[in-house]
N, C-alpha and C positions, 0 to 999 in steps of 0.2 A: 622561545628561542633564546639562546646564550645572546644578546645584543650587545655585553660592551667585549668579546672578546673576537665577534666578527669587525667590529670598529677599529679596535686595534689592529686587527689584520688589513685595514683598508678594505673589503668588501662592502660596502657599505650600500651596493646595490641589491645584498640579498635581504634586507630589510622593506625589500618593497613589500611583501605578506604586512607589515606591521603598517607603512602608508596606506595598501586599501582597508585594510580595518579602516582604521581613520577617518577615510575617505566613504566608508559606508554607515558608518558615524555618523560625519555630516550629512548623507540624504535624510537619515532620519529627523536629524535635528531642522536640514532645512522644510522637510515635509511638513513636519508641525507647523515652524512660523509663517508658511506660507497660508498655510490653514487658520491659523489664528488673525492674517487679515484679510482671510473672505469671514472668516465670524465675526472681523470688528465691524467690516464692511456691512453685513446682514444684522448689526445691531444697532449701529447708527440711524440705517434707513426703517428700521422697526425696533423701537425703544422698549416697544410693552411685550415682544416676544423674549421666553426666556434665552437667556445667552448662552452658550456652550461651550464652557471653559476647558473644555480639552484638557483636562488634569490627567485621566490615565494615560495618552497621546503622550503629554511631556512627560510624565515619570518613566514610560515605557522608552523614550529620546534622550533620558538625560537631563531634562532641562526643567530650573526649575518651577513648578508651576505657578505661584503665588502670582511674578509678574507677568506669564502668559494671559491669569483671567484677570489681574488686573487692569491689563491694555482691554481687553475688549470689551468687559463692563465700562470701564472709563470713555469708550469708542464713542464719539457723536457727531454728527454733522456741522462744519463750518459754510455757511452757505450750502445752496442745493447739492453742490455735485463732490464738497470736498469735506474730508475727515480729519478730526485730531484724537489723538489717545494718548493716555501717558506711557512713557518709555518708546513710543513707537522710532524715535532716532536710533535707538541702540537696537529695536529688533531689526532695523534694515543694516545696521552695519553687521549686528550679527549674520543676516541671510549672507551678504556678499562673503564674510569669513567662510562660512560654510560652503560657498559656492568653489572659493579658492582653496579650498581644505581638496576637496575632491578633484578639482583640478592637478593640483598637484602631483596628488596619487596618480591620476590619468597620464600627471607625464613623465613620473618616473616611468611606468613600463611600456607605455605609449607615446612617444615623444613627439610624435606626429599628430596624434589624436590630441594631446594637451595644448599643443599649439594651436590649434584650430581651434578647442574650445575654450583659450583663452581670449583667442580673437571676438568670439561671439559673445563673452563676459562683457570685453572692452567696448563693445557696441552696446551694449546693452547701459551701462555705467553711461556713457556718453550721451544714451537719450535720454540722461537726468529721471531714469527709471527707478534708481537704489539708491537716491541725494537720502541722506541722515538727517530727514527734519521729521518733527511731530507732526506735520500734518503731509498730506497726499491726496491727490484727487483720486476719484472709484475708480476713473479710467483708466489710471496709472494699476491698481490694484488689478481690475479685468486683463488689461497687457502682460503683467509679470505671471498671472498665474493662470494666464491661456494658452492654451495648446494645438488649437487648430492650424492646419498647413496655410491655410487661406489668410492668416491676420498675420503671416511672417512669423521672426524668430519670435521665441518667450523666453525669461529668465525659467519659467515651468519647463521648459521642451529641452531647453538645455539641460536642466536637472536630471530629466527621464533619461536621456541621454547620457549624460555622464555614469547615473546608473549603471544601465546597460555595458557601458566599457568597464566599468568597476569590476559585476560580475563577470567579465569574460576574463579579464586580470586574476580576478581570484581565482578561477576554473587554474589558467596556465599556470601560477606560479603556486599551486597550491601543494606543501610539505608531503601531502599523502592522502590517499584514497581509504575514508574509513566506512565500509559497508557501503561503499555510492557516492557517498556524500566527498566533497570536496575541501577541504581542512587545512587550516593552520592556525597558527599562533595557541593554539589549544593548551590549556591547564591538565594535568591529570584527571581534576575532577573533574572536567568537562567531558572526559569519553564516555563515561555512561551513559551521559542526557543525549549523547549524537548518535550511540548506539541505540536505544530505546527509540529516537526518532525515525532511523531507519529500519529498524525491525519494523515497526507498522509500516511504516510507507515502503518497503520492501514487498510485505505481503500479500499486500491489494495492487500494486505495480504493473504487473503482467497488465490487470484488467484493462486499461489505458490503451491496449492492444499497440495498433501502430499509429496513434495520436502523436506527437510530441508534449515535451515536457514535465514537470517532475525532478529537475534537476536540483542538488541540496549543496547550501553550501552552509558553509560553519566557521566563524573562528572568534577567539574574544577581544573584547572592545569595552574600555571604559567601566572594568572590573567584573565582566559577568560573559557569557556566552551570547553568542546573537548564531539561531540557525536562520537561512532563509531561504522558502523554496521559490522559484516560479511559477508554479502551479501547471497551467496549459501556454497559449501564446498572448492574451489580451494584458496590451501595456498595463491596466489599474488594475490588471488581476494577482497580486502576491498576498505570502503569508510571509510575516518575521515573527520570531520566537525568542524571547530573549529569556533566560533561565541566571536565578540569582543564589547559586544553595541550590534550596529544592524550593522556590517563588518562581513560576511560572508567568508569564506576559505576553499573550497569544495579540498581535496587531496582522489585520483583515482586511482589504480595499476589496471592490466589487464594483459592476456596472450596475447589477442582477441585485434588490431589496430581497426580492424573495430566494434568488439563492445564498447570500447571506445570512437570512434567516435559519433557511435548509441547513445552513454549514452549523451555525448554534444548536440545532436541534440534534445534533448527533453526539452531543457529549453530555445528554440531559441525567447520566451515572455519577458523574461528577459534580462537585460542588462548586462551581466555577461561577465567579461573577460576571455578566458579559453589560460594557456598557456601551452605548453610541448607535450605531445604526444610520449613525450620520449624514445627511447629505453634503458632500463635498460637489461645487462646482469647477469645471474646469474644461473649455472651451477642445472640442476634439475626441472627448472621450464618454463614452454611453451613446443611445441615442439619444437624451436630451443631455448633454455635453454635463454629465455627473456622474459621482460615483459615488458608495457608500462606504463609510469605516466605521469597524469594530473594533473593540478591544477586551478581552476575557483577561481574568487573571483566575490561576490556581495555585493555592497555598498550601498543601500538604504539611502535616509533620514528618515524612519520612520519604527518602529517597526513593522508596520503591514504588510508590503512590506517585510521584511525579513521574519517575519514567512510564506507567501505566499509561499517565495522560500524555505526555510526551508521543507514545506509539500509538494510539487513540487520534492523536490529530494527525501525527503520517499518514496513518490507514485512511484517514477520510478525503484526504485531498483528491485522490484519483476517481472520486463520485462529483466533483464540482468540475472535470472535464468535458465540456459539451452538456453540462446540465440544463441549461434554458434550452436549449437544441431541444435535446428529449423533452423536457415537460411543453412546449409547444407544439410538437408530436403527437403527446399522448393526449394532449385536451383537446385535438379534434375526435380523440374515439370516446373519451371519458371527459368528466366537469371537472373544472381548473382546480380543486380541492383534491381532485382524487387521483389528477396526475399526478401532482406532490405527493399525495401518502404512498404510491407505487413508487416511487425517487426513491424514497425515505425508507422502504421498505428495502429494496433492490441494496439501499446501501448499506443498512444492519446485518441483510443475508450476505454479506461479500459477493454481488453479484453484480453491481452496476447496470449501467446502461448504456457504455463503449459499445460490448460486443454485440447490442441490439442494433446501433445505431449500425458498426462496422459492416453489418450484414445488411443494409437496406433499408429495417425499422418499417418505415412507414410501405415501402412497396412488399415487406411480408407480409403484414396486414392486410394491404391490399387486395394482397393473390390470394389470401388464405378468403376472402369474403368471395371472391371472385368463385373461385374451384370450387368452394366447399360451401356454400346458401347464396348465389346468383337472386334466389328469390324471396330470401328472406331477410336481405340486409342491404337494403336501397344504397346508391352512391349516396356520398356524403352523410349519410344516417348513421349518427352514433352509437358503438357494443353496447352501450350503456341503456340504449334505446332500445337493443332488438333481445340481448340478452337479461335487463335486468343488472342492476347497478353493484351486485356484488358478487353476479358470475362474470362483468367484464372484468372487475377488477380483477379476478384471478385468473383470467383468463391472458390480460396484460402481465400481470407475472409471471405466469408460465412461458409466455411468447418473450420473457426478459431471461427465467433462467435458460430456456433452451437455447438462446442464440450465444450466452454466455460461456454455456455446458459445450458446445460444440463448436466452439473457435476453440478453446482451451485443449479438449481432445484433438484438435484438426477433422472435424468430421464437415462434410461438405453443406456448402447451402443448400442444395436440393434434398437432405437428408433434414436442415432445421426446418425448412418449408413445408414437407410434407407431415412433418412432427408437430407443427402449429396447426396446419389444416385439419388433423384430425385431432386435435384438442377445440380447436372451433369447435365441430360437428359434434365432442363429448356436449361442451355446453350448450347447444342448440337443443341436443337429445334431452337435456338437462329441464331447461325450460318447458319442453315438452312435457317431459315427466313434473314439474309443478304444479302444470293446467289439469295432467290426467289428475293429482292429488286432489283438487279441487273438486276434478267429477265424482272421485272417492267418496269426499265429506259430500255430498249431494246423495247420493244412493245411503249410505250412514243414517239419512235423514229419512229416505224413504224406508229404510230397516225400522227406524223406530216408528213413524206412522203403521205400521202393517205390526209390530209388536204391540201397540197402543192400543188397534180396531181387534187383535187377536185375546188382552186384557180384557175388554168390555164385555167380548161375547163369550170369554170363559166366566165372567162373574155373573153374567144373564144366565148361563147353562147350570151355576150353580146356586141358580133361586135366592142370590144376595142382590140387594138394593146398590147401581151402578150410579155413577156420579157421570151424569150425562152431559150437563153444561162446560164440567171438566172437559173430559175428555174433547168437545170441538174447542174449548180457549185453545189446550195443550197442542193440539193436532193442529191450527189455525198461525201458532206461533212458528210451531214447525217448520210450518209451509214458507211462511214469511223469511226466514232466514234463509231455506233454499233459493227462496226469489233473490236474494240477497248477493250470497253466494253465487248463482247462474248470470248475476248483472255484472259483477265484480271481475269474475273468471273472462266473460264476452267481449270486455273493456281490456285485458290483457291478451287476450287472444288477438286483437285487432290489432295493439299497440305493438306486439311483438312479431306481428303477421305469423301467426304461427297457421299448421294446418286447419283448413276447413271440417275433415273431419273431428275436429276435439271440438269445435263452437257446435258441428251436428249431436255429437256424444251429451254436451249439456244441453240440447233442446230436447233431446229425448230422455234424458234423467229428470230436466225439469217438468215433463207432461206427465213422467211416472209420478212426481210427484205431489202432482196437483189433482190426477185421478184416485189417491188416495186420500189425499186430503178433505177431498169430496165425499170418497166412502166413508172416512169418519164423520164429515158429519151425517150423514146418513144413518151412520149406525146408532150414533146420539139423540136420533129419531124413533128409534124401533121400538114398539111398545116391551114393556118389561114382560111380558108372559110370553113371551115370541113361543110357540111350538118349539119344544127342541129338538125334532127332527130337522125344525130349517136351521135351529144354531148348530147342529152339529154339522152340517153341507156346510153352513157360512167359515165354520172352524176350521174346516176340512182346506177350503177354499184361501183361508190366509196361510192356512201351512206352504202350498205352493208359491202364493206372492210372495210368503218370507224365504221360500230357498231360492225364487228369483232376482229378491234384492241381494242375498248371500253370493249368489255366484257371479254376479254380477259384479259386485265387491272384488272375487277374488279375479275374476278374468281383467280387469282394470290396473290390480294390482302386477297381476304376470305379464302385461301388457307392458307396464313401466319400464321392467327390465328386459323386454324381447331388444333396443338399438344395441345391448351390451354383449347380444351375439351369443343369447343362453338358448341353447335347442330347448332347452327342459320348458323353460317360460314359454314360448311360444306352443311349445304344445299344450300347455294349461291353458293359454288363452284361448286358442282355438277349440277347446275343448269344454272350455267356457261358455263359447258361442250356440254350441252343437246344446248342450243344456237348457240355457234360455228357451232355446225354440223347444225342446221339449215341456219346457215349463207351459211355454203361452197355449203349448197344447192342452195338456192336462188341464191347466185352467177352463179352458174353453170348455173340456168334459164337464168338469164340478161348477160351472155356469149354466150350464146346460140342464143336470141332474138338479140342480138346485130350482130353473124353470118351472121340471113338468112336477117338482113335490108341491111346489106353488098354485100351479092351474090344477093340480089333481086334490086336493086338500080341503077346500073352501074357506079357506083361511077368510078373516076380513079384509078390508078394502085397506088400512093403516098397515096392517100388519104385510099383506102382500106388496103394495106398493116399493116396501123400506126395502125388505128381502132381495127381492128384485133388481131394484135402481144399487143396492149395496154388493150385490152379486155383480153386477156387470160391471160398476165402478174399480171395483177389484181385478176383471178380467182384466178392464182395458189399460190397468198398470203394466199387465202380463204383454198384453200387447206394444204396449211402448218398449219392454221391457225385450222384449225379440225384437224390434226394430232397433236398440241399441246394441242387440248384440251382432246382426250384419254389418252396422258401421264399426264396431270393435275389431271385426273381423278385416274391414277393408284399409284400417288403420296398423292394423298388424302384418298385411300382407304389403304395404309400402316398405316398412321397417326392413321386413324379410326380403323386401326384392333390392333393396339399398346396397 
């Protein structure tokens, strides 16, 4: 602003833009010293804990740091309840400067409002609350920088306070509206950094739906640019920005530890220092009357580099709206680790979790368990529980983009509703399809045993010396792993309540494959001369169990994809079925003809016995093998009637 030649004009009212700078000056600065005698406070009463000299704090205020950590390193207890530090007369004469700086401001363009919060200074002074000595009792220190309605005024309530009237002053008197943001006393080179800031926070805006807040103001102070946003409505919850050149100074208050954290974690692109995390106490505010500050710095060589991070932090603001809302939400469906990485996630896709929350959140959910698996997702039982830990998560983000997707277009709740419910029902199908996967590797196994028994009696038929002890270790191992496997899958079936026909499917995959496990060893019994009239029936005999594990294989697989609504699959499965039974027939033929070459032969008592018990071993695969393929069939006709 031209200031000396509105002066000479006598206007000297339009200089109030340059008072609240000023004046929001001084919150910063009183913020720090205030903080610096709950730190001298916290170091007095605990000597051996490290101190927390709030040096980014003051260089980000202005103020400088040497004698801030020198007061509260120096901080120590005089008697039980009272403190001495050095300089500490000149930081309380400094508070009340500060107090009266912003007063000021308040009553050039509030003359009403200054006077009242001069009155409440002057009370405050009076209860010998701000005396300029080195020393102060803790209690004194608790009064000035509490906030609660119930312990009366604070020189802290006051402060928030005057705040509050500051930014509305700036809002009114402010020179011009740039991209949103609320502006004045600005430099040339300060439009860039304001522009750059509201391009981000422009972009993601919308998302906020019909939240309030977001509001940006801007102007300079004290040789550099200060932006500051409000974020949503909670008094400790702001950002200020102060920009020096292209030196960035990003300061952070919070009720929320971990959504603070969340906030740091979105600019992990960046080479930003972030230091504090701090706990600040202060009676009225959090639910244990605290809050946490940060403070990041970013040093670029180049202009363009800081506006980058400039629009980087706009853009993220509007994901710390209602954030602890949502991740309290979603750690009743998911664990408190995986709510955060859905935040985090939600917030790098420009999606948030406004529009989830705007639409109900937790009663979508709801409905969607309700309409769409009444029996397979108990109350209060978590997705993470019924679905498996990494199709709820995507299932939680797709139930965040669709409700986001369809506020944006205006498309109605019963429209996002029914769009979650049959995203449910995809990853139910989903699950489904795992367990069949598992009956897959089970029969897989039973292929190789029935390959294995089919090896042995081709190297008997061709008058080569067979490794018989092999073959039951190999065949033995087999088996143990499908046991393995059918304990594994029964443990997930129960856990996810999934259907009873897929726990039936692995009881009969498992007896298919303990009847062959049997026939090998059986066959590792057989004398090496066997007739090869019986090896070629025994031969004959595993051709059939191998196209029975084969189709079976493949009906399981066409199976998988029948919930996805493919006529083709469902006819292969079903067709699948109709084979098996033809198979355990056939078997039962070459069971049979293998019989009467037995009893009609006069083979010996070794040789007949094996033949025999290895022949029937075989059918009764065939047999397990048709009764999984009527449960296949009764699991595909649910799908179908779905």
């Amino acid at each position: 602003m031209k200031t000396q030649i509105i002066e000479e004009l006598g206007q000297g009212d339009i200089l109030l833009p340059a008072l609240v700078a000023e004046g929001l000056a001084a919150n910063d600065r009183i913020k720090v010293r205030m903080s610096a005698l709950q730190a001298a406070a916290r170091h007095a009463q605990d000597p051996d804990r490290p101190a927390s000299e709030l040096a980014v704090e003051s260089h980000a205020a202005g103020i400088a740091p040497a004698a801030i950590a020198t007061l509260i390193g120096g901080a120590h207890l005089v008697g039980p309840s009272r403190l001495a530090a050095p300089n500490l007369a000149k930081l309380m004469k400094e508070i009340q400067d500060d107090a009266a700086a912003m007063i000021r401001a308040v009553s050039a363009g509030a003359p009403s409002d200054g006077d009242k919060a001069n009155a409440r200074l002057t009370a405050v002074r009076s209860a010998g609350l701000l005396d300029a000595t080195n020393e102060i009792d803790l209690s004194r220190i608790a009064r000035l920088t509490g906030v609660a309605e119930t312990a009366g005024d604070s020189l802290h309530r006051l402060v928030m306070d005057l705040h509050k009237a500051l930014n509305k002053l700036a809002v009114n008197c402010s020179e011009e509206t740039l991209d949103g943001a609320h502006v004045f006393g600005l430099h040339g080179e300060d439009r860039g950094a304001v522009e750059a800031f509201m391009k981000g926070l422009n972009q993601t805006r919308r998302l906020k739906f019909n939240h309030p807040g977001l509001d940006t103001m801007a102007t300079r102070s004290g040789g550099r640019l200060l932006i500051q946003n409000d974020i949503g409505t909670t008094d400790a919850h702001v950002v200020v920005i102060a920009v020096k050149k292209n030196a960035v100074t990003v300061t952070y208050t919070d009720v929320h530890l971990a959504r603070a954290k969340f906030f740091i974690s979105l600019f992990d692109k960046f080479e930003a220092s972030w230091s504090g995390l701090d706990r600040h106490t202060a009676a009225g505010l959090g639910e244990d009357n605290s809050f946490y500050l940060v403070t990041g710095q970013y040093q670029p060589a180049h202009a363009a580099d800081r506006n980058e991070f400039l629009a980087a932090v706009g853009a993220a603001l509007v994901f710390l709206i209602d954030w602890n809302k949502a991740r309290k939400l979603l750690r009743t469906w998911v664990a408190k680790d995986d709510a955060t990485r859905i935040l985090e996630w939600a917030a790098r896709q420009r999606i948030g979790h406004r529009g989830f929350l705007e639409l109900g959140g937790n009663e979508l959910l709801g409905s969607a368990v309700r309409n769409a698996a009444p029996a397979r997702i108990g109350f209060g039982e978590r997705l993470d529980q019924a679905l498996g830990r990494a199709a709820a998560i995507d299932f939680l983000k797709a139930a965040l983009r669709a409700s986001t997707e369809a506020l944006l277009a205006g498309r109605s709740v019963r429209t996002v509703r029914d769009q979650i419910e049959a995203d449910l029902v995809r990853h139910l199908e989903r699950v489904d399809g795992t367990l069949l996967a598992a009956v897959l590797r089970q029969i897989g196994l039973a292929h190789d045993l029935v390959a294995a028994i089919s090896r042995h009696i081709a190297t008997l038929r061709a008058g080569q010396p067979a490794d018989r002890k092999l073959l039951a270790v190999r065949c033995g191992a087999i088996e143990q792993k499908a046991d393995r496997i059918a304990l594994e899958t029964r443990k997930e079936v129960d856990r996810l309540n999934a259907r009873p026909t897929i726990a039936q499917l692995i009881d009969r995959a498992e007896e298919a494959v303990d009847e062959l496990e049997q026939a090998a060893f059986i066959a590792s019994l057989m004398p090496e001369r066997t007739d090869p009239s019986l090896l070629t029936a025994l031969a004959e005999l595993c051709v059939v169990a191998m196209t029975a594990t084969e189709v079976a294989a493949s009906g399981v697989a066409a199976a998988t994809d029948v919930p996805e609504g493919r006529r083709a699959d469902s006819e292969d499965a079903l067709s699948a079925v109709s084979r098996l039974i033809d198979a355990e027939h056939a078997a039962d033929g070459h069971e049979r003809a293998t019989t009467a070459l037995v009893f009609g032969g006069g083979f010996d008592v070794a040789t007949s016995l094996s033949v025999l018990e290895l022949a029937r071993a075989i059918e009764r695969a065939t047999d397990r093998f048709a009764g999984f393929g009527h449960l296949l069939r009764r699991h595909i006709m649910i799908d179908l009637a779905a």
